[in-house]
C-alpha positions as a Python dict, from the first residue, in 0.01 Angstrom:
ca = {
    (1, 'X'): (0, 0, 0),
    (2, 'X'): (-309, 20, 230),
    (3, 'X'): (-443, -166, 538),
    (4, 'X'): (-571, -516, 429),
    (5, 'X'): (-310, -624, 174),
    (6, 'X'): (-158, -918, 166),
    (7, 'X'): (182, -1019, 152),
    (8, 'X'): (260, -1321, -81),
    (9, 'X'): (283, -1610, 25),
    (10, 'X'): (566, -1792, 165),
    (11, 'X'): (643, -2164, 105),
    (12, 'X'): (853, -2446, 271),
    (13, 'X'): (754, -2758, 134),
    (14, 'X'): (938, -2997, 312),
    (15, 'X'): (1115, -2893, 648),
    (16, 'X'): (1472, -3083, 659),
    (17, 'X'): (1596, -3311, 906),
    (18, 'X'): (1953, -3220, 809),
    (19, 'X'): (1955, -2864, 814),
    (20, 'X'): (1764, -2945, 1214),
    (21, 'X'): (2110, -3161, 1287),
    (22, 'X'): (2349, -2856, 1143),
    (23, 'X'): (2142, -2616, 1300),
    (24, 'X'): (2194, -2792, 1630),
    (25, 'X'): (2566, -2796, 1584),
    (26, 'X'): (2614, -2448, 1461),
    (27, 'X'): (2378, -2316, 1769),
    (28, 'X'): (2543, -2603, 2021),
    (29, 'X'): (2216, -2701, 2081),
    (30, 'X'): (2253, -2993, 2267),
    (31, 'X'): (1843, -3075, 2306),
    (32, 'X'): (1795, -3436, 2090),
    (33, 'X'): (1436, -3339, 1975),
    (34, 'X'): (1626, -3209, 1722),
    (35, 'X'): (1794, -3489, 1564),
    (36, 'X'): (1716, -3799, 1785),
    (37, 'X'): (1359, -4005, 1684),
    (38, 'X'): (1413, -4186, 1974),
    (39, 'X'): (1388, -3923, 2219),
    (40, 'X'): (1109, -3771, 2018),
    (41, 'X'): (906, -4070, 2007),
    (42, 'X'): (996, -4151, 2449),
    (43, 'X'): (868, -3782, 2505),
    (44, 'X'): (529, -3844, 2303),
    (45, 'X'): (605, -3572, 2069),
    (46, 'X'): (573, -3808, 1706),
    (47, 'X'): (763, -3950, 1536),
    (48, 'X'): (1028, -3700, 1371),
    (49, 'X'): (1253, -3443, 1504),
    (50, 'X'): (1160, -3132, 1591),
    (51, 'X'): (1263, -2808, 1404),
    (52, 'X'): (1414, -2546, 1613),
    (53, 'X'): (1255, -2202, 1675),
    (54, 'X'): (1457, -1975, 1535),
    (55, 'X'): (1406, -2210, 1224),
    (56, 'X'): (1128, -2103, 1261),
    (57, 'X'): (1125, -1726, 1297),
    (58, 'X'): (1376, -1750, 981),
    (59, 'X'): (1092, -1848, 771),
    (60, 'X'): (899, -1562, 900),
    (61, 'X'): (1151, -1288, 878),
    (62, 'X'): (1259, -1430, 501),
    (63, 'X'): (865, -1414, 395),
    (64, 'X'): (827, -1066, 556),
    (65, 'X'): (1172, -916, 373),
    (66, 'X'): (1120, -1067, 71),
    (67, 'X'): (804, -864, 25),
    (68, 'X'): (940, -523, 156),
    (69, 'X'): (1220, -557, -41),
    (70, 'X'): (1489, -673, 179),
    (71, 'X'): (1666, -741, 521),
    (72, 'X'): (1721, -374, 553),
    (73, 'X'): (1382, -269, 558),
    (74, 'X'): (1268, -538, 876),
    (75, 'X'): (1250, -253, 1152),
    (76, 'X'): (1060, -540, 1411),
    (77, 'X'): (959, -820, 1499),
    (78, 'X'): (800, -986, 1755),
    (79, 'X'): (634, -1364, 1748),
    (80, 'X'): (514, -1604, 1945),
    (81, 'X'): (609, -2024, 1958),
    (82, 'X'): (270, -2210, 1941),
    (83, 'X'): (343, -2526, 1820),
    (84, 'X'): (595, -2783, 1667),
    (85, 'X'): (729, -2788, 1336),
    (86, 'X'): (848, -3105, 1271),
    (87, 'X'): (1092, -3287, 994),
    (88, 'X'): (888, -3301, 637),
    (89, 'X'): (616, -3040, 725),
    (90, 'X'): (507, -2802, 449),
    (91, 'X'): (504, -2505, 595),
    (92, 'X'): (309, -2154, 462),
    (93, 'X'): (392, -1784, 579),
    (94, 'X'): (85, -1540, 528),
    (95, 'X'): (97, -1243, 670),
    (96, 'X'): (-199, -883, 627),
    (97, 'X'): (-63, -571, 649),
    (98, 'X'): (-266, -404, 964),
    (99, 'X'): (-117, -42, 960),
    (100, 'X'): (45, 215, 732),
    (101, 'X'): (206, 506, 901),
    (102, 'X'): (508, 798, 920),
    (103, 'X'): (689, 773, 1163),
    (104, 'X'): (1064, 995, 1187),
    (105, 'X'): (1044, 1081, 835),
    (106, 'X'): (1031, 735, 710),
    (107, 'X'): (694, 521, 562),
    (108, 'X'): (590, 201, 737),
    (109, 'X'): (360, -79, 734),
    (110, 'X'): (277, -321, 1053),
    (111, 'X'): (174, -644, 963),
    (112, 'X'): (11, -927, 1161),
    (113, 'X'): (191, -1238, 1029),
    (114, 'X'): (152, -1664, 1045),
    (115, 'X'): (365, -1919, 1025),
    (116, 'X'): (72, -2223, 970),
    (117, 'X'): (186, -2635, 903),
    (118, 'X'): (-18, -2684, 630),
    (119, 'X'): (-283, -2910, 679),
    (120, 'X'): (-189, -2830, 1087),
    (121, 'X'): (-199, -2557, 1332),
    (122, 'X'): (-29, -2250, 1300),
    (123, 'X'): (337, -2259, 1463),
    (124, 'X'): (422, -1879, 1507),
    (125, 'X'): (209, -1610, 1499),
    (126, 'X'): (360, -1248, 1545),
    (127, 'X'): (358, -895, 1378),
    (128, 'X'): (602, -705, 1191),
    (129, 'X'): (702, -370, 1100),
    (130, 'X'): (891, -260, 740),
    (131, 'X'): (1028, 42, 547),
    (132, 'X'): (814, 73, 213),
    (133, 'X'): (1004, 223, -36),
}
């Protein structure tokens, strides 16, 4: 592992509508960007709902573990909302390892990491830091 690698590439090639409207239940998350057109359409923000942040930051954090070899090995991170994801994007998570360092007897790597819609802007952009085994 060394400074510059790349992490493989993460892929979500059509964001659901449903899982937006079960997501909105299970968080009672009462704001109807997420499962009204209507509303999404009278705010001028398109034409389909709009997937919900921590949505979001899933994708991110599954790309990121996956890689480093699993949930327990995520020690941070931190990211930042820059734009919409909305219903039927394909979505990408890239991320470039930017450090490798000890720290308390334990090996880690800090990565700058993307969440882009493909063809779009990126939607989160953050870094993270993992165990390596």
């Amino acid at each position: 592992m060394r400074v510059g690698t790349e992490l493989p590439v993460w892929e979500v090639p059509s964001v659901s509508a449903e899982k937006m409207k079960t997501t909105a239940a299970l968080l009672a998350d009462p704001n109807p960007i997420h499962f009204d057109v209507e509303t999404v359409r009278a705010l001028g923000m398109g034409a389909r709902p709009i997937n919900q942040g921590p949505l979001n930051m899933g994708y991110v954090m599954n790309a990121v573990t996956a890689w480093a070899g699993g949930p327990e090995r995520l020690r941070r991170l931190r990211v930042r909302f820059r734009g919409p994801v909305q219903a039927g994007d394909h979505l990408r998570v890239r991320g470039t390892v930017t450090a490798v360092r000890e720290e308390d007897g334990m090996r880690l790597a800090d990565c700058d990491v993307v969440l882009e819609v493909v063809g779009g802007e990126p939607a989160v952009t953050g870094t993270a830091t993992v165990v390596l085994s």
